[in-house]
KEMIZA-993560 format. One line per field, with one value per residue (C-alpha): chain; x, y, z. Coordinates in steps of 0.05 Angstrom, whole numbers, plus 5000, padded with zeros to 4 digits. Layout:
<nodes>
rofi	[A | ...];
px	[X | ...];
py	[Y | ...];
pz	[Z | ...];
</nodes>
This chain:
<nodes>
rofi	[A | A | A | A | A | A | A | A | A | A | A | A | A | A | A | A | A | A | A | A | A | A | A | A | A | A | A | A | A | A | A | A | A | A | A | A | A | A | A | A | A | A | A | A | A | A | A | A | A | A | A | A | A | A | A | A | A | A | A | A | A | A | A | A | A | A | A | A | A | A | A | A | A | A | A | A | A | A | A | A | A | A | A | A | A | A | A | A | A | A | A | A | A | A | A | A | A | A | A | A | A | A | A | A | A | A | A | A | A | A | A | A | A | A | A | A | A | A | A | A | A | A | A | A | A | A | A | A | A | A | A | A | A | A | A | A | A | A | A | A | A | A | A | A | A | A | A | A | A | A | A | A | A | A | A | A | A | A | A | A | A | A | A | A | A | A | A | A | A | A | A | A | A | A | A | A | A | A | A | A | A | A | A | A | A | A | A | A | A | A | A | A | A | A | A | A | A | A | A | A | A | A | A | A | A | A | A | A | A | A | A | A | A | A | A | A | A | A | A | A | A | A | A | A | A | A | A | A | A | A | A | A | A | A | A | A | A | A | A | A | A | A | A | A | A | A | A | A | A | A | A | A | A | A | A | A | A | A | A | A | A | A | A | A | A | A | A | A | A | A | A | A | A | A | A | A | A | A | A | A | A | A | A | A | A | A | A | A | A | A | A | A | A | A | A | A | A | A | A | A | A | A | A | A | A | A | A | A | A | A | A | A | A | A | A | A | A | A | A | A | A | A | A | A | A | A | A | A | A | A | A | A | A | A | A | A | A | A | A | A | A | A | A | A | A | A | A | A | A | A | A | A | A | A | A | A | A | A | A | A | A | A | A | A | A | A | A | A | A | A | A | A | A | A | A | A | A | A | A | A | A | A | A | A | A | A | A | A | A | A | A | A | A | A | A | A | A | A | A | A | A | A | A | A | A | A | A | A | A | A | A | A | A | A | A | A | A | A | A | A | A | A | A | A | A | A | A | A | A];
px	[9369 | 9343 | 9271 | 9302 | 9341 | 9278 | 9236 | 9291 | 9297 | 9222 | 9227 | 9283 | 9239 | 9178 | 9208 | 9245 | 9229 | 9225 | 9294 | 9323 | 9298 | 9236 | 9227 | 9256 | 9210 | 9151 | 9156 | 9171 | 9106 | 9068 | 9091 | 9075 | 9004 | 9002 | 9017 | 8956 | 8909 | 8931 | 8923 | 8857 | 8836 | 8862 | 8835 | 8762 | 8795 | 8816 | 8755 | 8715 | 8762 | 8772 | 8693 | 8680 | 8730 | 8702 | 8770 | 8731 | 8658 | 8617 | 8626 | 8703 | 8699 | 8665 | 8716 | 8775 | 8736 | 8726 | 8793 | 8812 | 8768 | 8792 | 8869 | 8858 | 8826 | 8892 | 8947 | 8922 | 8921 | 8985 | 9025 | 8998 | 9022 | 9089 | 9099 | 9099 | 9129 | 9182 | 9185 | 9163 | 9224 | 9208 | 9126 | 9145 | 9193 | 9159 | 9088 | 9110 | 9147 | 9080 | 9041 | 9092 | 9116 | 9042 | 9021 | 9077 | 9052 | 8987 | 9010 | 9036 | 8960 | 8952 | 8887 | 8822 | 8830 | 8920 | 8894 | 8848 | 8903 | 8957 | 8903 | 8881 | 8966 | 8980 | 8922 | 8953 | 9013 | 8957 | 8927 | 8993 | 9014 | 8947 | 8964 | 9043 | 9043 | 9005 | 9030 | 9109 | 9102 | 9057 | 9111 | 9172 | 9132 | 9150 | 9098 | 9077 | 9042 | 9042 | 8966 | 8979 | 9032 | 8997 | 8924 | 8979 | 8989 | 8921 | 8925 | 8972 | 8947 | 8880 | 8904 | 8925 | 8843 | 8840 | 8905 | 8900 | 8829 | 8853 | 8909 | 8867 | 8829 | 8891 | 8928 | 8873 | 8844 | 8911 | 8961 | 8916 | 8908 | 8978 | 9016 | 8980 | 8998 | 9066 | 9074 | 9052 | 9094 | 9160 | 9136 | 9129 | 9208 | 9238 | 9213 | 9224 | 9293 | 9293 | 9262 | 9316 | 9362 | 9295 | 9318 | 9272 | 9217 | 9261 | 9193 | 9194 | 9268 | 9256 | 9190 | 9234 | 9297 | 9342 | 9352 | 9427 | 9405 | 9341 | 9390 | 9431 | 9355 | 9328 | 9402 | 9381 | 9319 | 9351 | 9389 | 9352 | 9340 | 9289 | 9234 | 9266 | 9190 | 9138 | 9057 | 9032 | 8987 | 9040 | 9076 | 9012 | 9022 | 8951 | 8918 | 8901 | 8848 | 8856 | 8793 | 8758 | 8814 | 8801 | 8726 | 8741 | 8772 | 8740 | 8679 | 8710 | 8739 | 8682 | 8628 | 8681 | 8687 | 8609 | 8594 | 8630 | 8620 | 8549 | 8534 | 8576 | 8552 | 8481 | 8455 | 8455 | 8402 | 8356 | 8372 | 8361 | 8283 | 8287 | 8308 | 8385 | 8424 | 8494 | 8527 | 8532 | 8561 | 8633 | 8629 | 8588 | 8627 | 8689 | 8651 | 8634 | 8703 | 8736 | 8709 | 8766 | 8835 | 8793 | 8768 | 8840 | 8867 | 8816 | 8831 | 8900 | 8884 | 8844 | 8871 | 8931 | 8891 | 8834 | 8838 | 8825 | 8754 | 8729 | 8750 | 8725 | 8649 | 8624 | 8653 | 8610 | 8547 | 8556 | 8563 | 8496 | 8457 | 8489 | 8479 | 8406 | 8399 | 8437 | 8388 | 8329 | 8360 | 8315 | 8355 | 8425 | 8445 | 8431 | 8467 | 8538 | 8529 | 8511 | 8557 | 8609 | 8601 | 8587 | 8643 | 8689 | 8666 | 8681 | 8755 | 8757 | 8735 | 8792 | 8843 | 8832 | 8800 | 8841 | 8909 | 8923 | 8864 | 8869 | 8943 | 8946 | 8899 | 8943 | 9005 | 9079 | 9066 | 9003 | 8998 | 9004 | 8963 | 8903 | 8904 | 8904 | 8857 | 8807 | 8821 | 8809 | 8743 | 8721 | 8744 | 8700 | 8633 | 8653 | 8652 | 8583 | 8546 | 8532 | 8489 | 8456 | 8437 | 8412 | 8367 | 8342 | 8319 | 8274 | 8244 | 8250 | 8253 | 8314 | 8304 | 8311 | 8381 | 8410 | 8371 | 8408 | 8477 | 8467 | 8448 | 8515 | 8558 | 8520 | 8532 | 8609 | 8607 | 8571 | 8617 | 8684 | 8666 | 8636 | 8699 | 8754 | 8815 | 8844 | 8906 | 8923 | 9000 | 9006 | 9060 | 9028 | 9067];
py	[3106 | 3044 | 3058 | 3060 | 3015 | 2953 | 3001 | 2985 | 2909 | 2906 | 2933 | 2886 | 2822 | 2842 | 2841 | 2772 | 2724 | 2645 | 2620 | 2555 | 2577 | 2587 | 2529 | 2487 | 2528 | 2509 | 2438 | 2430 | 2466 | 2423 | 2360 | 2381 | 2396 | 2329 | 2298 | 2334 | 2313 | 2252 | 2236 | 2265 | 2226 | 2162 | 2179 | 2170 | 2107 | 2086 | 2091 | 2048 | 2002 | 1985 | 1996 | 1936 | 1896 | 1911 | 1942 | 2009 | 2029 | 2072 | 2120 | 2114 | 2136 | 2199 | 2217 | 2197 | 2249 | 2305 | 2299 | 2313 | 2370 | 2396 | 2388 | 2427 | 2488 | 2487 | 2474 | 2536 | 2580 | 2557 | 2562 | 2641 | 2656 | 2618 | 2636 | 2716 | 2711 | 2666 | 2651 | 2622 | 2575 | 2546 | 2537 | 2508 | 2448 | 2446 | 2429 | 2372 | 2348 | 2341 | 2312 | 2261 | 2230 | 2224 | 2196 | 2143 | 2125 | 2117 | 2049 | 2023 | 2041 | 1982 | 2011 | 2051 | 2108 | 2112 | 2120 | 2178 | 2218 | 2203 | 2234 | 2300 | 2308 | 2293 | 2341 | 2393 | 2395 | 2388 | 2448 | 2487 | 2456 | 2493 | 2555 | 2555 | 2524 | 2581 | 2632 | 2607 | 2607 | 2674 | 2715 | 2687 | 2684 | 2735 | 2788 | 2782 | 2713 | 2709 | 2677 | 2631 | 2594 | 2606 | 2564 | 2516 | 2486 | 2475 | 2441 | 2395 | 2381 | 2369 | 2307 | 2272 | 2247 | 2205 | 2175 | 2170 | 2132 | 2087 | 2071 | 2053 | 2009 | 1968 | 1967 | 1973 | 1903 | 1866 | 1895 | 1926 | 2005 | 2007 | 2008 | 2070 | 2103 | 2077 | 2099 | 2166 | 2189 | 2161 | 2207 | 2265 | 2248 | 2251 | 2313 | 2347 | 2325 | 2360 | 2418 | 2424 | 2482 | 2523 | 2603 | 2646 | 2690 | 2752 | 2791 | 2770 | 2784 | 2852 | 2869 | 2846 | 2886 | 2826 | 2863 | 2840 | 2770 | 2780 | 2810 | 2752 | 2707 | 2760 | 2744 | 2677 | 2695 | 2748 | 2691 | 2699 | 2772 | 2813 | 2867 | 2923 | 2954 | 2965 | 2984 | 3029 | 2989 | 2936 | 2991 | 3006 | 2972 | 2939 | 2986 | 2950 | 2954 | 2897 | 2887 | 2889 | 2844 | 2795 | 2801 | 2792 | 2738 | 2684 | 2698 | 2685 | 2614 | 2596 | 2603 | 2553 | 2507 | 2505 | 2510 | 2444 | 2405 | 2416 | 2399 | 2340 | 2315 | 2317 | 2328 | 2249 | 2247 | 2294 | 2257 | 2184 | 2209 | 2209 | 2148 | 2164 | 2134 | 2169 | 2147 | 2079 | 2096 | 2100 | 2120 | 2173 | 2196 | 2198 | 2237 | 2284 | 2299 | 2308 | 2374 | 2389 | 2391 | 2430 | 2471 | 2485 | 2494 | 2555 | 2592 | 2592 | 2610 | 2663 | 2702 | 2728 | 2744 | 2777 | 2792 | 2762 | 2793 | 2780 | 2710 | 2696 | 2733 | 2698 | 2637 | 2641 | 2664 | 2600 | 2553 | 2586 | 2567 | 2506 | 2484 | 2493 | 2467 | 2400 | 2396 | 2399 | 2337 | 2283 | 2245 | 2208 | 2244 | 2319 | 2298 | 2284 | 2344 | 2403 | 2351 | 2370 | 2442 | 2445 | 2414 | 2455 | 2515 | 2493 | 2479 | 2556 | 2585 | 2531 | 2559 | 2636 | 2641 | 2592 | 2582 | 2659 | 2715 | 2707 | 2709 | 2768 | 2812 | 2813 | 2854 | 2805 | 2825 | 2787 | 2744 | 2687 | 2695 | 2727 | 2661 | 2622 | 2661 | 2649 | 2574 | 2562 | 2594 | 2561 | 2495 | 2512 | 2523 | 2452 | 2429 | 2457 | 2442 | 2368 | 2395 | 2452 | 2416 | 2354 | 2412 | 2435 | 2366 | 2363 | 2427 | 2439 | 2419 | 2388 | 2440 | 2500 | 2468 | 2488 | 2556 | 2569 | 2543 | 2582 | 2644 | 2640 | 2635 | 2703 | 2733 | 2723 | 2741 | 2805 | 2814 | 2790 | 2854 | 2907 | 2897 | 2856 | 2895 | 2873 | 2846 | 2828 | 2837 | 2885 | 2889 | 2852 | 2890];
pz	[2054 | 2083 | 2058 | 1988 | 1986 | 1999 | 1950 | 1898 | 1931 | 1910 | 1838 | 1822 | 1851 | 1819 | 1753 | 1750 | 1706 | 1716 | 1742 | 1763 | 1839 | 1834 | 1788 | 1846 | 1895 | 1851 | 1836 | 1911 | 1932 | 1881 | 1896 | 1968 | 1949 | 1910 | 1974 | 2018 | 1964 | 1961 | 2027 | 2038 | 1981 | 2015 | 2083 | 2058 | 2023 | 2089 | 2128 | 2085 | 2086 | 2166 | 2180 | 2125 | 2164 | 2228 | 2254 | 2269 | 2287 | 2248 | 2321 | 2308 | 2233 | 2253 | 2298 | 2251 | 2200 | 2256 | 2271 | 2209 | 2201 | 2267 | 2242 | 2176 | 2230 | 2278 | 2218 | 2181 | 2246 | 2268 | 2196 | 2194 | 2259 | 2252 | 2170 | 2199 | 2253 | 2245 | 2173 | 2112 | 2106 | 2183 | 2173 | 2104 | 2142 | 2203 | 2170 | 2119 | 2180 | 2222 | 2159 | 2136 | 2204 | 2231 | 2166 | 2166 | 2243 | 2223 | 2193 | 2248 | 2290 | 2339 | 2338 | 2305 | 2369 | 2355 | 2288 | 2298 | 2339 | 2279 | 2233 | 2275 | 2276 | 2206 | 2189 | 2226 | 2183 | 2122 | 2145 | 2146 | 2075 | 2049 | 2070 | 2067 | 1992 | 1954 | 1986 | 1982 | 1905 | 1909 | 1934 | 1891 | 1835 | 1775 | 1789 | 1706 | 1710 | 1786 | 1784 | 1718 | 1766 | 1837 | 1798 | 1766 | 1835 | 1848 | 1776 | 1802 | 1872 | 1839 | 1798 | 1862 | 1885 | 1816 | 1817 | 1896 | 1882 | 1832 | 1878 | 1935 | 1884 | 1863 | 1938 | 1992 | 1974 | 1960 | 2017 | 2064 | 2077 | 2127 | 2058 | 2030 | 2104 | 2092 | 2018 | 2032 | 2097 | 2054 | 1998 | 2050 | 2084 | 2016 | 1991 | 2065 | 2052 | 1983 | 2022 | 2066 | 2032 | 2012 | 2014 | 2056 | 2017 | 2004 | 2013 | 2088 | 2100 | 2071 | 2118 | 2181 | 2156 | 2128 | 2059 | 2049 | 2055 | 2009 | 1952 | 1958 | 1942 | 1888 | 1852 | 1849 | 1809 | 1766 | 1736 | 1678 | 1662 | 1683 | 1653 | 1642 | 1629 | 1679 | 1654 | 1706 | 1734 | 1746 | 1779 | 1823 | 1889 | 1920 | 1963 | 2030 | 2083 | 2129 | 2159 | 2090 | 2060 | 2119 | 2111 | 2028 | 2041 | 2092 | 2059 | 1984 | 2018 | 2054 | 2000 | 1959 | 2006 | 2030 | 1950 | 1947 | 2000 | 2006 | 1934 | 1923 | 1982 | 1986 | 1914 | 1911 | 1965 | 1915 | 1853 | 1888 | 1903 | 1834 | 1811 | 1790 | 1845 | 1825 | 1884 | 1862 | 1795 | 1791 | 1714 | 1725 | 1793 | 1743 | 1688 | 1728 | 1768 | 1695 | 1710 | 1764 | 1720 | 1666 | 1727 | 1752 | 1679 | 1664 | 1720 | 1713 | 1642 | 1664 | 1723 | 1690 | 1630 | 1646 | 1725 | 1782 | 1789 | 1728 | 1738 | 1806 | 1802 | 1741 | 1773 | 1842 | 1791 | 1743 | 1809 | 1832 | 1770 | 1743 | 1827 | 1819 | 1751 | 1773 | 1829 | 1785 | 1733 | 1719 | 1670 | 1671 | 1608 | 1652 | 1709 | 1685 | 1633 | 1691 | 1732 | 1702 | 1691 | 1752 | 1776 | 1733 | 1764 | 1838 | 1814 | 1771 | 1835 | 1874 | 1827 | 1827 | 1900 | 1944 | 1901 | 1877 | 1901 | 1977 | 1992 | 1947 | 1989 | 2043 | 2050 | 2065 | 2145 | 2146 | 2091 | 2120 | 2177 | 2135 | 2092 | 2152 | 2188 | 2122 | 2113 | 2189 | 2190 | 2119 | 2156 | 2210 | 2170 | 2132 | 2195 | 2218 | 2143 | 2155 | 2220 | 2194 | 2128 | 2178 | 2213 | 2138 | 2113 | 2178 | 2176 | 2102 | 2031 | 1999 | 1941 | 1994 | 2013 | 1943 | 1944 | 2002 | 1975 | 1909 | 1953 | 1989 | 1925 | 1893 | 1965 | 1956 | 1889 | 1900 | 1960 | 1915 | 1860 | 1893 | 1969 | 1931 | 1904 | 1837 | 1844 | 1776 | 1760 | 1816 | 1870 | 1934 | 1984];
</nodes>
């Protein structure tokens, strides 16, 4: 009776349409990612800032980064293992809690090393955010367009680096960098208020035998009517092998983060051998990054629409020949153009990957520790690229560094379509 009663729980949630709740659970997960961009995006801001003043060493900076790094690898372990095993609702509070309040200390640092501790905590809580925000909308999203409003976050989160940038541009030089610290922990307490009467996933309830108080939720987002149809394939639940999932999954995440990281920040030294110093160029900088929001926009076009497969694979093969193309650009004109495609694949694959694919291989049980599990291990390898692509430029060719990179994006993409299970409209478990 109990078994049938959550299978029928599970019916009536996947086939909800948008309500007033999730709407709320949405824009509050959105404006939370907005926040973690935004700061991240500041952060860099930041540095620049005190080392030109000569509050910080170049020695400091590098710690204040690591620590960072370091943050985003502990926040995403910590938000699986508490978003499981506690709750969705309690890693959701407890993580913008950690971000904002060791943000808004940060600018009151009486000094560069005060500083670097308020960033490794508030980057703890950015960590979490990551991993908490796409998966909270995931499972209370209607099961129909589940991935259109998963990639519409990343959307959203993306536009906070150029507003965050030209924010630093008007504040940083007129009231200092404390304000932007300031602004942005404020901005974190006010929506953690807002946050505070959040429901709990009804999916989790149901896994750890609450279903009287997850009906009282899925009301909430039956407001509105539901499908009263079901294609069989919607009515196909994803078949799960954890190990392969996991393995799916860090690989999928860390071939998007390397991708990016390692590309945006080292094809400059390639292009300035050949006389188009990029780096200086703000214009061309901005060009470029238009590629994100149209990025972000196509894959949440996409992954409702055609699948999350065929999405993601041409994705990771586009970012391995538009990398090596852009590496190979002689001319100003070649640079922003495979720039930007470039560019517009990273934020497809940010979208479908990151925002929608990876929380959906995982069953409720696990989800958010498989998520966190893959984030903290792409963190890690982001974390070990600036070494091992140190090591390459000594005892190889700047050339062989994108060969490399483009190998690693058609590995996951081989590894995405021939291991990864479609998830398209189908119940996650």
């Amino acid at each position: 009776m109990e078994m049938q009663n959550v299978a029928e729980l599970q019916k009536r949630i996947d086939r909800t349409h948008e309500s007033p709740l999730f709407y709320k659970i949405f824009a509050l997960v959105a404006g939370g990612m907005f926040l973690d961009a935004a700061d991240v995006y500041m952060a860099s801001a930041v540095v620049s800032s005190v080392f030109k003043s000569g509050w910080s060493t170049l020695a400091q900076n590098s710690y204040f980064l690591s620590g960072g790094f370091l943050g985003l690898f502990i926040g995403s372990l910590i938000a699986g293992f508490i978003g499981d095993l506690k709750g969705r609702r309690v890693a959701y509070q407890v993580n913008l809690l950690l971000f904002g309040g060791f943000t808004f200390l940060a600018a009151f640092a009486p000094n560069m090393w005060v500083l670097i501790i308020c960033r490794l905590c508030a980057s703890i809580g950015l960590g979490s955010e990551i991993v908490t925000g796409y998966s909270m909308v995931n499972e209370f999203a209607p099961i129909h367009n589940r991935g259109k409003w998963c990639a519409g976050v990343s959307l959203i989160a993306n536009c906070g680096a150029p507003l965050t940038l030209l924010l630093c541009t008007l504040i940083i030089p007129r009231f200092g960098w404390r304000v932007m610290f300031a602004g942005i922990g404020i901005a974190a307490a006010i929506l953690w208020y807002l946050r505070r009467d959040i429901p709990e996933s009804p999916r989790w309830l149901m896994v750890h035998g609450k279903n009287e108080q997850a009906e009282t939720v899925i009301k909430q987002l039956e407001v509105n009517g539901s499908r009263t149809a079901m294609q069989s394939k919607k009515a196909t639940p994803v078949q799960h092998s954890l190990g392969i999932s996991l393995f799916v999954a860090i690989v999928a995440v860390s071939a998007v983060n390397i991708c990016q990281y390692t590309f945006t920040s080292w094809t400059p030294t390639l292009l300035v051998k050949r006389g188009i110093n990029i780096s200086s160029s703000l214009g061309l900088s901005t060009l470029m990054m238009l590629g994100a929001p149209v990025g972000c926009a196509l894959g949440a076009y996409l992954v409702d629409r055609i699948g999350r497969k065929k999405t993601i694979v041409p994705a990771f093969l586009l970012t391995a020949v538009f990398g090596m193309l852009y590496a190979q650009q002689a001319s100003t004109s070649g640079v922003v153009i495979v720039g930007f495609l470039l560019t517009t694949c990273f934020y497809v694959l940010m979208a479908s990957v990151v925002a929608v694919y990876v929380a959906e291989l995982f069953t409720t049980a696990f989800r958010f520790r498989g998520a966190g599990i893959s984030n903290g291990i792409a963190k890690l390898f982001t974390v070990a690229m600036p070494l091992v692509v140190a090591w390459m430029l000594q005892v190889t060719s700047v050339e062989m560094i994108f060969w490399t990179i483009s190998a690693i994006a058609l590995f996951a993409g081989v590894v995405v379509w021939t291991l990864g299970t479609e998830t398209n409209q189908r119940k996650i478990g």
